[in-house]
C-alpha positions in Angstrom: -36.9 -36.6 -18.4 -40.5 -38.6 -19.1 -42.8 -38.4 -16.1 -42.1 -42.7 -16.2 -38.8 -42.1 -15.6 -39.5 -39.2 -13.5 -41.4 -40.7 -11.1 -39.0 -44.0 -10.6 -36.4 -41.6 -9.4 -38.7 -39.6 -7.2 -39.5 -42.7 -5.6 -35.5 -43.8 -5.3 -34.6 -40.6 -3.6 -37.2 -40.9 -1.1 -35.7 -44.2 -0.3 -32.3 -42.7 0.0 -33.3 -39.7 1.8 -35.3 -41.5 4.5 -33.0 -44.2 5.3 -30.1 -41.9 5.3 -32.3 -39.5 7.7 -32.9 -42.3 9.9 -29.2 -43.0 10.0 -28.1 -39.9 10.7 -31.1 -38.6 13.3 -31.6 -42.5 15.0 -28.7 -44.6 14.6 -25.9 -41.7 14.6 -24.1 -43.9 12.0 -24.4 -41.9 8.5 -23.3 -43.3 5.7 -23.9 -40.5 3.3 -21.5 -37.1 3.7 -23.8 -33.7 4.2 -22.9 -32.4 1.0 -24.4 -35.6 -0.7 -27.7 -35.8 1.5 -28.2 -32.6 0.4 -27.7 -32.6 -3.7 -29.7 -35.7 -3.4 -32.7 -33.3 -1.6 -32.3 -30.4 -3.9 -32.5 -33.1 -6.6 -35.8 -34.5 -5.4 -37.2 -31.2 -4.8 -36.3 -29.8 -8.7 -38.1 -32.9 -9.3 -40.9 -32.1 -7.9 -41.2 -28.3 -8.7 -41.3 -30.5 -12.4 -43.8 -32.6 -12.0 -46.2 -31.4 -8.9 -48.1 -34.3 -9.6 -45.2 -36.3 -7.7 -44.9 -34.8 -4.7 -46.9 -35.8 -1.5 -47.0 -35.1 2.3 -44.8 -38.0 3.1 -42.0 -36.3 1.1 -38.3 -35.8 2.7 -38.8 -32.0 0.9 -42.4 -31.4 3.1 -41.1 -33.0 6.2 -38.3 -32.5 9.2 -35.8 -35.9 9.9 -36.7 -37.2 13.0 -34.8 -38.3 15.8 -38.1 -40.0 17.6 -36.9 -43.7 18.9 -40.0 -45.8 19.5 -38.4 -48.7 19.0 -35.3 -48.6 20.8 -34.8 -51.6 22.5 -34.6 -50.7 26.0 -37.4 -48.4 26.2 -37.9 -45.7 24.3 -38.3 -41.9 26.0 -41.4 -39.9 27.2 -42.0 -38.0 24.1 -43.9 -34.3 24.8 -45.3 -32.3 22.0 -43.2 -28.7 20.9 -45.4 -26.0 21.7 -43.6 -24.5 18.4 -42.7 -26.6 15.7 -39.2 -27.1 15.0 -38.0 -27.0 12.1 -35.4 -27.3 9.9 -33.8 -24.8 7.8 -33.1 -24.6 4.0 -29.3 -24.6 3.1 -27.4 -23.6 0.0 -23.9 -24.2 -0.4 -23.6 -21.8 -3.2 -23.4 -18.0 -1.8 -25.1 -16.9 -5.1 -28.4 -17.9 -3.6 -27.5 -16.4 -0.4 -27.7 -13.2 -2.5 -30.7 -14.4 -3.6 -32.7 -14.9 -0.6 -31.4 -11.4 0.5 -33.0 -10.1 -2.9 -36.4 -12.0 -2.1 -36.5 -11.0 1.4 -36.3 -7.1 0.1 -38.8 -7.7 -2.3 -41.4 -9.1 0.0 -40.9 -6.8 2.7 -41.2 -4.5 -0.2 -39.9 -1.3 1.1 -39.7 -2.0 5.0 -36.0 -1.7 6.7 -34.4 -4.7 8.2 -31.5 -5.9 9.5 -30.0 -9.9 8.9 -28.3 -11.7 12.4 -25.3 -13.7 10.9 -24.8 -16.7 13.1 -22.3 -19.9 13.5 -24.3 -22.8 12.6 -23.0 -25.4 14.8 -22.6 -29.3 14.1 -24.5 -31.2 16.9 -27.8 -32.3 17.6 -31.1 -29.9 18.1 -32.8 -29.0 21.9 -35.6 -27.6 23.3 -35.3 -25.9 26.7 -38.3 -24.8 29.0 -38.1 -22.5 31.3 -40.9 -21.9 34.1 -40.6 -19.6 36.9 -36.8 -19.2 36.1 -35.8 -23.0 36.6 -35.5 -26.0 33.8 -38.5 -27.8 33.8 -37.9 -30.0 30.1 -35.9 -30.5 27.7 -36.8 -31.9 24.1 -34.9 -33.7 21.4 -36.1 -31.9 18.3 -38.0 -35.3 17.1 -40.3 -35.3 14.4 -40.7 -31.5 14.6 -43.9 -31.9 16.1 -43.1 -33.9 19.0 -39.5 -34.7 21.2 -38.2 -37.3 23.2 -37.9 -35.6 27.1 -34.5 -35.6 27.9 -34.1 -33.5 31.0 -32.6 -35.6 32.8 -29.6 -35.6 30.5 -29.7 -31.9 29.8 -29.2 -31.0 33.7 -26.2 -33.6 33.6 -24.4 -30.8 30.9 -22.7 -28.3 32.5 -23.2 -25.0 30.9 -27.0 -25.4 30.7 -28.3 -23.2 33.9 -31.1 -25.0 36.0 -31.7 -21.7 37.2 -32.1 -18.5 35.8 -30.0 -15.3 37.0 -30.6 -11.8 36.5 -34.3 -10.6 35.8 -37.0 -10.0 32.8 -37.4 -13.6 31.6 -40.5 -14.0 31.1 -42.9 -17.3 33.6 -42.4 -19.8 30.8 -40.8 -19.7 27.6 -38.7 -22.2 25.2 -35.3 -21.4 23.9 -33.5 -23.7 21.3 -29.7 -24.7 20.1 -27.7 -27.2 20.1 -25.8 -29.7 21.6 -22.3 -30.1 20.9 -19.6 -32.0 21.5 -15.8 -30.2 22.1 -13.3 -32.1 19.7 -11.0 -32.4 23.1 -14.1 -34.3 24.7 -14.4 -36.5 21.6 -10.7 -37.1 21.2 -10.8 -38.4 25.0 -14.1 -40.0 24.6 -12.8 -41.8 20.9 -9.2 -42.4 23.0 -11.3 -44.5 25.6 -13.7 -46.6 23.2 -10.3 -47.4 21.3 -8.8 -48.7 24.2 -11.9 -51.0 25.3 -12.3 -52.4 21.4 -15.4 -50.0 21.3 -16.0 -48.5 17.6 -14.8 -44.7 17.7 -17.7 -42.1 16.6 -17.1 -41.0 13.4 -17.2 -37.0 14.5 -18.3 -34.9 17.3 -21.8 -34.8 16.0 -23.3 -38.2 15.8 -20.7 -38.1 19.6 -23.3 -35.4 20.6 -26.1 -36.8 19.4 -25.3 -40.7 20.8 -24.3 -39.3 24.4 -27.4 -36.8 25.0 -29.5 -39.9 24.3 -27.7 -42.1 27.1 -30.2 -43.6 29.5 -27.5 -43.0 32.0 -27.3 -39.4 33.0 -24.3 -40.0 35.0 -22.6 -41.2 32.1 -23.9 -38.1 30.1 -22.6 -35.7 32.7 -19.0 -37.3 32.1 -19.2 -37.4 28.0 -18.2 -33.2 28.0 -21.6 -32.1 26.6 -21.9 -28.6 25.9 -24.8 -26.5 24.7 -25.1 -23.5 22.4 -28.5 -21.9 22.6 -29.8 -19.7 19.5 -33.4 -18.8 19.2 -36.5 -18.3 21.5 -39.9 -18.6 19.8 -42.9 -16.8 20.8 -41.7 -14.1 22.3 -42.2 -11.2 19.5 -43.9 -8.9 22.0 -41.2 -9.1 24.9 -38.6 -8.0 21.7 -38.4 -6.2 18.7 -35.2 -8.4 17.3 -34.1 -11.2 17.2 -30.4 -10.0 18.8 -32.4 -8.3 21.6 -33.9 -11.7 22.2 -30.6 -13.4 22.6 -28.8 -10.3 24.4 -31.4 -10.9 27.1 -30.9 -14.7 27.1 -27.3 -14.1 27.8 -28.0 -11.6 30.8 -30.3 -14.9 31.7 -27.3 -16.5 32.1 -27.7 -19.3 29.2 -25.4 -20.1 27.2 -25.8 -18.0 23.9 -22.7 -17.9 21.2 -21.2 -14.4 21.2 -19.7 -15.0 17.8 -22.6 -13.6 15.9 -23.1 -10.0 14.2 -26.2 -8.0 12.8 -25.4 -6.9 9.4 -27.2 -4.4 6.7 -26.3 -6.0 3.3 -25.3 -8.9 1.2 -21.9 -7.5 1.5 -21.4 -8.1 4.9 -23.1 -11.5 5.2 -20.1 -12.2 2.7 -17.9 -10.6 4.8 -18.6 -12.8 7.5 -18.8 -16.1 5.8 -15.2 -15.6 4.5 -13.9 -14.7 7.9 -15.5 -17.9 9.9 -14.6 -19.9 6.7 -11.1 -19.6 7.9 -11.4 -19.1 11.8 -13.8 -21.9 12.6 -10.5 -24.0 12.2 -9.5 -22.8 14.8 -12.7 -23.2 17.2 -12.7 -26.1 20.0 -15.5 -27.3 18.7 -17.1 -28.6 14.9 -19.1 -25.7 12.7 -20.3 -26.5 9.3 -21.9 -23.0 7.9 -23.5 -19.6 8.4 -27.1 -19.1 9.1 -28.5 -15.6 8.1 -31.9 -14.9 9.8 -33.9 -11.6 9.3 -33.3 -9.9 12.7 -37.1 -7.9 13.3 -39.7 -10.3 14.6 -42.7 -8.1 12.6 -40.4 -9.0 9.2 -40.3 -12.5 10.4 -44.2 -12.8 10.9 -44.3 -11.2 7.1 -42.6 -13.6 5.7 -43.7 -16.6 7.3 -42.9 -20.7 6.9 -42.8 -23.3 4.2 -44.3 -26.8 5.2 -40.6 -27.7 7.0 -38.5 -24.5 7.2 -39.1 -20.7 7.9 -38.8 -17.9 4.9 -36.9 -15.8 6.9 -33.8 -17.8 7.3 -30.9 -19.8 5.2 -28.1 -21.6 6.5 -24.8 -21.9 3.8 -22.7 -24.6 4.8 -19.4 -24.6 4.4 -17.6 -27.3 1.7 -15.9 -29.9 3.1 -12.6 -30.0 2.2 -12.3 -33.0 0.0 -9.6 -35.3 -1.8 -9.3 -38.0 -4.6 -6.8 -40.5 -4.5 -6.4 -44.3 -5.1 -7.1 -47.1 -2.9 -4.1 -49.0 -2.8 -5.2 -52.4 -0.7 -8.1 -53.1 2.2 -7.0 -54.7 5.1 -8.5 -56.7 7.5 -8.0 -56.1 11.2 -9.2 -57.9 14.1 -9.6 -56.2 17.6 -9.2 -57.1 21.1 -12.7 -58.4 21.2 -13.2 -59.5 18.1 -14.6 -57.5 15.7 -13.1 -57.2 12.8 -13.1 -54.1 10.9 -12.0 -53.0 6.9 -9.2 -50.3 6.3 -8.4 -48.9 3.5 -4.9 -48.2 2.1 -4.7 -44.9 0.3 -1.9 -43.6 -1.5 -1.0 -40.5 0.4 -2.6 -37.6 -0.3 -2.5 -34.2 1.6 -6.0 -33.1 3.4 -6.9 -30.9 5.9 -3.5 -30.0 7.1 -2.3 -34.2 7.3 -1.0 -36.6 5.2 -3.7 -39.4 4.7 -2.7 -43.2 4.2 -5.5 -44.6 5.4 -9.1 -44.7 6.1 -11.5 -47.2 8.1 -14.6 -48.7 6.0 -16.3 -49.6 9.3 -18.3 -52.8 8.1 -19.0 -55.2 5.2 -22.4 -53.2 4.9 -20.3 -49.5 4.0 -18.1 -51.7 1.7 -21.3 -52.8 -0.3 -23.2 -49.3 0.1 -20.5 -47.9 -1.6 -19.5 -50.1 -3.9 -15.8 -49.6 -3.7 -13.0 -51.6 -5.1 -9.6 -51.5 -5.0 -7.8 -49.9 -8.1 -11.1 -47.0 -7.6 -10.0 -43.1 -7.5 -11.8 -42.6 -3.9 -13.3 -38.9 -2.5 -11.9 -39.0 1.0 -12.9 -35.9 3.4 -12.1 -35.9 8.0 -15.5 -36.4 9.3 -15.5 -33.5 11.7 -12.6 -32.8 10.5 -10.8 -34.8 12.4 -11.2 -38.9 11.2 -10.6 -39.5 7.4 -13.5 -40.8 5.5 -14.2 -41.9 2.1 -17.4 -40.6 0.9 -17.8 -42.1 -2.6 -15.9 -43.5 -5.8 -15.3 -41.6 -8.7 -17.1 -44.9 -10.5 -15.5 -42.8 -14.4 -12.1 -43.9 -13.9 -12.8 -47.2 -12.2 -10.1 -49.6 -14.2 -12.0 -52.2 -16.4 -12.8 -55.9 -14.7 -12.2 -54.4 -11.2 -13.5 -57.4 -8.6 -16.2 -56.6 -6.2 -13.6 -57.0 -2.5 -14.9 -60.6 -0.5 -15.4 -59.8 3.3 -13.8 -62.6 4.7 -16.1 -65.4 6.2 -13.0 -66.5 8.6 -10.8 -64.6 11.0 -8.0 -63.4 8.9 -6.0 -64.2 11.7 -6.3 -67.6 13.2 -9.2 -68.8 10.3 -11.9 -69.1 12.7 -15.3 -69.3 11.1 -16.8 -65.2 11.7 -20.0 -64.8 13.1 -22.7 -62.0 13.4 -25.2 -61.5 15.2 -28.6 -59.8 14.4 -28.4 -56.7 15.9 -24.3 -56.2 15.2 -23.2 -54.2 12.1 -19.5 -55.7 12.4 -18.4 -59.8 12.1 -16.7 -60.9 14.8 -14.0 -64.2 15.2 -15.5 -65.9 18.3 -12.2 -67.4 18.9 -11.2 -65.1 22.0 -8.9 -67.5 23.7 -7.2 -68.7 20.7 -6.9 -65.9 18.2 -3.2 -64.3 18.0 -4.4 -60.7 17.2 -6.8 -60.8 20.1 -4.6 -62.9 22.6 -1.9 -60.0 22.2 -4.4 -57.1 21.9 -6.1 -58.4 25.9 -2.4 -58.9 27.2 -1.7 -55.1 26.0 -4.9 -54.2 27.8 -3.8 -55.5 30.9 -0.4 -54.3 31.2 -1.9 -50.5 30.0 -1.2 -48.0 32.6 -5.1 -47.3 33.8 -4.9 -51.2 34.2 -2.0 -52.6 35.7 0.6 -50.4 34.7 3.3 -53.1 33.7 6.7 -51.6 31.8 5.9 -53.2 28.8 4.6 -52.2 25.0 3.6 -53.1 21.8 6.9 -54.8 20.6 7.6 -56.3 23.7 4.3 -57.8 23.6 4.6 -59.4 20.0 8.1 -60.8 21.1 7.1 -62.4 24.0 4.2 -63.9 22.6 6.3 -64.7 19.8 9.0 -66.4 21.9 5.9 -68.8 23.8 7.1 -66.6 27.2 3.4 -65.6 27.3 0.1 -66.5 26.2 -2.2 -65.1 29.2 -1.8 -62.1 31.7 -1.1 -64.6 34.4 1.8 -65.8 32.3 3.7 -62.4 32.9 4.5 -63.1 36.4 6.3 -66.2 36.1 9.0 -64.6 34.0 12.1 -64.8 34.9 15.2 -62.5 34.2 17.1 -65.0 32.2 13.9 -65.3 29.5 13.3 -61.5 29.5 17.2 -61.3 28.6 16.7 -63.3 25.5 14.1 -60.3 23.5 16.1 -58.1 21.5 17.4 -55.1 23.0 16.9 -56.0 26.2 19.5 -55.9 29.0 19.7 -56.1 32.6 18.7 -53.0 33.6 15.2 -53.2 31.0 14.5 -56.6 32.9 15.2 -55.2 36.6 12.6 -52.2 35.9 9.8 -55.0 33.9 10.3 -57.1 37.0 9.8 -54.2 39.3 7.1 -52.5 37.6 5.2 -56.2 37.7 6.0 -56.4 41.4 4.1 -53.3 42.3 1.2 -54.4 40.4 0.5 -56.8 42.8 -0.8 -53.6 44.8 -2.9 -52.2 42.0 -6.6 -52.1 43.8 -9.4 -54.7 42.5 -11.3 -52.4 40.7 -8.3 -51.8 38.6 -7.4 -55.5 38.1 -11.4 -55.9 37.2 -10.9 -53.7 34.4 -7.7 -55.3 33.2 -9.1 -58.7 32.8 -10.7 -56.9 29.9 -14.3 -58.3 29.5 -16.4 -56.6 26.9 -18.3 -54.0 27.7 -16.6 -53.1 31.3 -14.5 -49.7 30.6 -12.9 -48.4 33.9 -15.7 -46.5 35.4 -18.1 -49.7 34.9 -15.3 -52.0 36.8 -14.9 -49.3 39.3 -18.8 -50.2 40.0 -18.8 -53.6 39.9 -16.0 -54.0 42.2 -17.5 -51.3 45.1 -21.1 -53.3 44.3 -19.7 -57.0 44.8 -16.4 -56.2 47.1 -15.4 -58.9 45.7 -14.0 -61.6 42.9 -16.1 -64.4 44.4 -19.1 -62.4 44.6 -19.3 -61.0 41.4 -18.7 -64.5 39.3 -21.2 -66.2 41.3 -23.9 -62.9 40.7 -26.9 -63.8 38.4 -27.8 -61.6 35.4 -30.4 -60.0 37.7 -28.3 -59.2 40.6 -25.9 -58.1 38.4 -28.8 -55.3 37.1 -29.4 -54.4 40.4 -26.0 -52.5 40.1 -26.3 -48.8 39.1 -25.6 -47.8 35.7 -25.6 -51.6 34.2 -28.1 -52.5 31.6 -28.4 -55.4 30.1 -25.6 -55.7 27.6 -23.1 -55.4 30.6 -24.9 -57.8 32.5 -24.5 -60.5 29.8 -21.4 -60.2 29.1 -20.3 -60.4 32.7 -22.1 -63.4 33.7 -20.8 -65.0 30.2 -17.2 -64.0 30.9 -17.1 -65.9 34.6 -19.1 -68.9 32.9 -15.8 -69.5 31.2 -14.1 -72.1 32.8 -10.4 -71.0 31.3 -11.9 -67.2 33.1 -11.9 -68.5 36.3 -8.8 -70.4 35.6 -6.7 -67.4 34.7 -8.3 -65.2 37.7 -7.2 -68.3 40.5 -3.4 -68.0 38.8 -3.9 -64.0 39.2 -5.2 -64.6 42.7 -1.8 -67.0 43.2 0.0 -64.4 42.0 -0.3 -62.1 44.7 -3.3 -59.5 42.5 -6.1 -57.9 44.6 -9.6 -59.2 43.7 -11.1 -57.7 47.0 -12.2 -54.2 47.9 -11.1 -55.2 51.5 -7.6 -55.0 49.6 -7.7 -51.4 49.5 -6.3 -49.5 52.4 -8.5 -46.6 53.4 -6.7 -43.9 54.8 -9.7 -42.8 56.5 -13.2 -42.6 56.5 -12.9 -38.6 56.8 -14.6 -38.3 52.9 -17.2 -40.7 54.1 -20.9 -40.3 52.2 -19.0 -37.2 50.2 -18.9 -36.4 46.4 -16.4 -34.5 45.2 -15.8 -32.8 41.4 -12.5 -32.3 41.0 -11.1 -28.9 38.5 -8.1 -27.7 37.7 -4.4 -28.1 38.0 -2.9 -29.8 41.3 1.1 -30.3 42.6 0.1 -33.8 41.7 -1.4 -35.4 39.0 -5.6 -35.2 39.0 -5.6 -39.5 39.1 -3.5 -39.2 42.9 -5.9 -36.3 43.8 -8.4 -38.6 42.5 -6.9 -41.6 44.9 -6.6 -39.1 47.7 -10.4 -38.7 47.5 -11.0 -42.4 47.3 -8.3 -43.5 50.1 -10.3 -41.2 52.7 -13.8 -42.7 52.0 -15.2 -40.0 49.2 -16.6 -40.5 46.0 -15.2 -39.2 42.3 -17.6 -37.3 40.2 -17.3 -35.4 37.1 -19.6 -33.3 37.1 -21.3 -30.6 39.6 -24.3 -31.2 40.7 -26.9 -31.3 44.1 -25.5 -34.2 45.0 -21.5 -32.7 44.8 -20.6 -32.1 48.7 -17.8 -29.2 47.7 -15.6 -28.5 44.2 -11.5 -29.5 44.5 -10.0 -26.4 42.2 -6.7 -26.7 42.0 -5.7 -23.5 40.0 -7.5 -22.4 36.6 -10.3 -24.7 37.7 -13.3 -25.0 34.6 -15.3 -21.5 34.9 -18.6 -23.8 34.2 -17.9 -26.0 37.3 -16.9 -23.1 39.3 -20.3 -20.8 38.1 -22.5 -24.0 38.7 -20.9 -25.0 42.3 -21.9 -21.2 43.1 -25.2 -21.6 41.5 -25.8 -24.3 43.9 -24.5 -23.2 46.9 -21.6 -25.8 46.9 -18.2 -25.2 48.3 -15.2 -24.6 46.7 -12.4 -26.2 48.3 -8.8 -25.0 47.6 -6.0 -28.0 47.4 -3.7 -27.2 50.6 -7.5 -26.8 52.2 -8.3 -30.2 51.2 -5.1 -31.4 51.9 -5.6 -30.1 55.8 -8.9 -31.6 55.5 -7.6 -35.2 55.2 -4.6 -34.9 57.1 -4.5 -37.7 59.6 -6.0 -37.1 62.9 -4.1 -36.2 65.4 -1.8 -33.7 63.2 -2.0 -30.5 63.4 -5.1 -28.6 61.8 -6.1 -32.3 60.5 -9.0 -34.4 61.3 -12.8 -34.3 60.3 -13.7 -31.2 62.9 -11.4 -28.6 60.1 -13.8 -26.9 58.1 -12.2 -26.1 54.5 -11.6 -22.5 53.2 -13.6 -21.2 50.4 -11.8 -21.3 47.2 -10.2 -17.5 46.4 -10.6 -17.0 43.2 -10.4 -13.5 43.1 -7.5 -11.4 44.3 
């Protein structure tokens, strides 16, 4: 390659590199797979071993991604300087160069023994923990390496990371790095709930972690199901010899260290133990992507030193993704309860990662053009955390001759409403709420779900109904009769009788509830739950302004917006007064309390009851308490029903919080006057043991 032609592509990949970085660190919305990012970096850097002449400090090669947001739009964090730079690590995917760093790690300790520390490279997002005096006094994002953003308050939201220290020898103040990950049973749930309030999933548990420890509601973090894996403690080379004594001792700390790691002698071994997690991490509850080898003795890992962005003395080889090619058949179109519309592609089946795959979501007219796909093209398609099935690029060789570049449509593909965007949106969205079929049917489903009003109906009888005029709005539901239910196939007496009395005892479902059913954008259940407790009632809450509605906690100014725009609507307030006539609850004074015997209390609830955890949930409620999902000084005692979580149960006895067993509680809120009931029974501590 001329240096002309040489230098043009040097400055293309740093283009690439950067904005994919930003993507990936920032926005948590990558657009590039791993595997490309990096043959894209190894690219640029052959380059530059080529021609030195091109390469310069502001290089993706000679500098860490950073995750540093000083332009976010609602403030961006405290950042703090590392006392240690973090930085990243070099990764090979090829265990040929493995080998290879082994043979120059031998050569340039030149005689001296070592030992390597195989390690599970996990797939979240990097953290900085500072201990002083045995308690958590900061945590940092990893940033640009050189600084973080301070997110402590997050980081004592997740569970598993100790505020204080047990056992003894830590030393007054010292950092100790991992990550943060997110559980694929967290992220199913978390995905589960943004699907059902129109939200866009995450794409893997990753840019989940990532997203949530970055929250500027630590409440909210403490319910996302945040965990933390911690792997390395810098600067402390004269408290230990090795590296595995380092983390042996963090363990006895009580922080969370991974015990899936071994210290090996030889190249052998290493291999050994990337063949073995390259099978088991399938079977993990949470996303790896590699192996990271590190040389275990600190005095070999002064020897060797650091390049300008990653240490000599470690590699990281990431596991392929497994990957398949296979046509794209067709791209639909689909438009979701509040609007956005969002491209799918259909696939012709193809087998990956243990499941058939038919079909794959292109997220947004911006992927579509990034990756220049067309239908007819032979697409790679991998599960982005193994889990949601992505395509990752076009094999552009056998693209068939004259393929069209696909239109995004400029109208709702439903109802042919004019799509609009706005500037800080990545999707196009019909503004036609009220009068577009797909969304009509996708709010009525919302309301008659069973965290919202819990109605006897489905999908199919939803599209029937609507189809047959019987219902346009939610308030339409409850002036069917028998005789018009009788007329949608399949349905008899006896389906009508159970519709009819499931929407009777809806009319008991409490306000917050019916709040969240309405379905206004933005307000998932836990944000209804504080709007209703905030405003008591209806009334209250449509006449609030945007700035009373801030004053609620937990709402920023998205929420707040979209609230006070959805009771500006004069068909809204329409809707709610036929609701209202309808016999539904819009006041908190509609809510019975069985008592006030849970009055001022928080209670984490753990474990499996007698009943489900949403009545133990009501049971709290009903007698004056508050639900939280996480443990923390605030918690007044710990509901285990039996195999409560060991993190909430270890943390509730960190803290000195009780731990209240369920026929305990149960005599705790029995009503007064019965026996061993009333406020004046103090609960039993939990047995856990024997």
């Amino acid at each position: 390659m001329e240096f002309k032609d040489a230098q043009k592509r040097v400055l293309e990949l740093k283009d690439i590199l950067w904005e994919n970085s930003r993507r990936y660190y920032v926005l948590n919305a990558p657009t590039m797979s791993d595997t490309e990012y990096d043959r894209l970096m190894h690219e640029l850097e052959d380059l530059e071993r080529a021609y030195p002449a091109l390469l310069t400090p502001d290089s993706p090669t000679q500098r860490v991604g950073s995750d540093l947001e000083t332009g976010s739009e609602r403030g961006a964090f405290v950042q703090y300087p590392h006392r240690y730079p973090m930085l990243s690590l070099a990764n090979t995917y090829n265990i040929d160069e493995v080998a290879d760093f082994v043979r120059r790690a031998e050569k340039d300790l030149d005689g001296v023994p070592f030992t390597y520390s195989c390690e599970l490279k996990f797939d979240g997002t990097a953290i900085c923990l500072t201990y002083r005096n045995g308690r958590l006094v900061r945590a940092l994002t990893r940033g640009d390496g050189v600084v973080g953003d301070d997110v402590t308050r997050n980081a004592l939201r997740i569970e598993n990371i100790p505020h204080k220290l047990s056992g003894s020898g830590w030393p007054e103040e010292f950092e100790i790095r991992g990550e943060v990950l997110m559980p694929y049973a967290s992220f199913d749930r978390l995905n589960a709930e943004r699907e059902a309030n129109d939200d866009p999933p995450f794409a893997n548990p990753r840019n989940a972690a990532s997203g949530s420890l970055k929250l500027l509601d630590p409440e909210e973090v403490g319910r996302r199901g945040l965990r933390c894996t911690l792997y390395h403690i810098p600067g402390q080379t004269g408290l230990f010899s090795t590296h595995a004594q380092a983390l042996d001792a963090a363990a006895s700390w009580g922080l969370p260290v991974s015990a899936e790691r071994r210290t090996v002698g030889s190249i052998e071994e290493i291999e050994q133990f990337v063949a073995h997690w390259d099978v088991q991490r399938k079977f993990l509850p949470y996303a790896t992507d590699g192996i990271v080898i590190k040389i275990n003795e600190f005095s070999c890992q002064n020897t060797l030193g650091y390049t300008a962005k990653s240490p000599r003395w470690a590699v990281a080889f990431k596991f392929q993704a497994e990957e398949a090619h296979t046509r794209l058949l067709s791209i639909d179109y689909q438009v979701g309860r509040t609007g956005a519309v969002t491209p799918v592609a259909n696939l012709a089946p193809v087998q990956l990662a243990g499941t058939v795959v038919k079909r794959a979501t292109l997220n947004n007219a911006d992927q579509m053009a990034l990756l220049d796909i067309r239908v007819g093209d032979t697409v790679r398609v991998i599960k982005g955390g193994e889990i949601i099935p992505k395509i990752i690029g076009v094999d552009l060789d056998q693209r068939p001759p004259h393929t069209p570049v696909p239109v995004f449509p400029t109208v709702c593909p439903d109802c042919g409403t004019p799509l609009v965007r706005e500037a800080d949106e990545a999707k196009w969205f019909c503004p036609n709420g009220d009068g577009c079929p797909t969304q009509v049917k996708a709010r009525l489903l919302h309301f008659l779900a069973r965290k919202a009003m819990n109605i006897l109906a489905g999908e199919a009888t939803v599209e029937q109904m609507y189809s047959l005029s019987l219902v346009r709005t939610p308030a339409d539901f409850y002036s069917l009769t028998e005789s018009q239910l009788l007329l949608l196939d399949g349905w008899k007496e006896r389906s009508a009788r159970r519709f009819l009395e499931s929407l009777e005892a809806s009319r008991n479902v409490p306000f917050p509830r019916v709040l969240f059913a309405l379905g206004i954008r933005f307000v998932g259940e836990t944000t209804a739950r504080e709007l209703a407790v905030h405003f008591r009632t209806v009334d209250a809450l449509a006449e609030a302004t945007v700035e009373q509605l801030l004053e609620v906690p937990d709402i920023g100014d998205v929420i707040a917006e979209s609230v006070f725009a959805f009771f500006r609507n004069p068909r809204h307030l329409e809707e709610i007064g036929r609701l209202r006539a309808a016999g539904l609850q819009f006041s908190m004074e509609a809510e019975a309390r069985s008592s006030e015997l849970l009055e001022g209390m928080t209670v984490v609830i753990s474990g499996t009851f007698s009943v489900s955890r949403d009545e133990m949930k009501r049971l709290v409620e009903s007698n004056g308490g508050k639900n939280s999902s996480s443990v923390s000084a605030k918690t007044s005692f710990l509901l285990a029903g039996t195999k409560p979580g060991p993190e909430k149960v270890r943390k509730a006895e960190e803290l000195g919080i009780r731990i209240v067993g369920e026929e305990a509680f149960r005599a705790m809120v029995a009503a007064p006057g019965e026996p061993d009931g009333g406020a004046h029974q103090e609960p039993e501590q939990l047995t856990l043991f024997g």
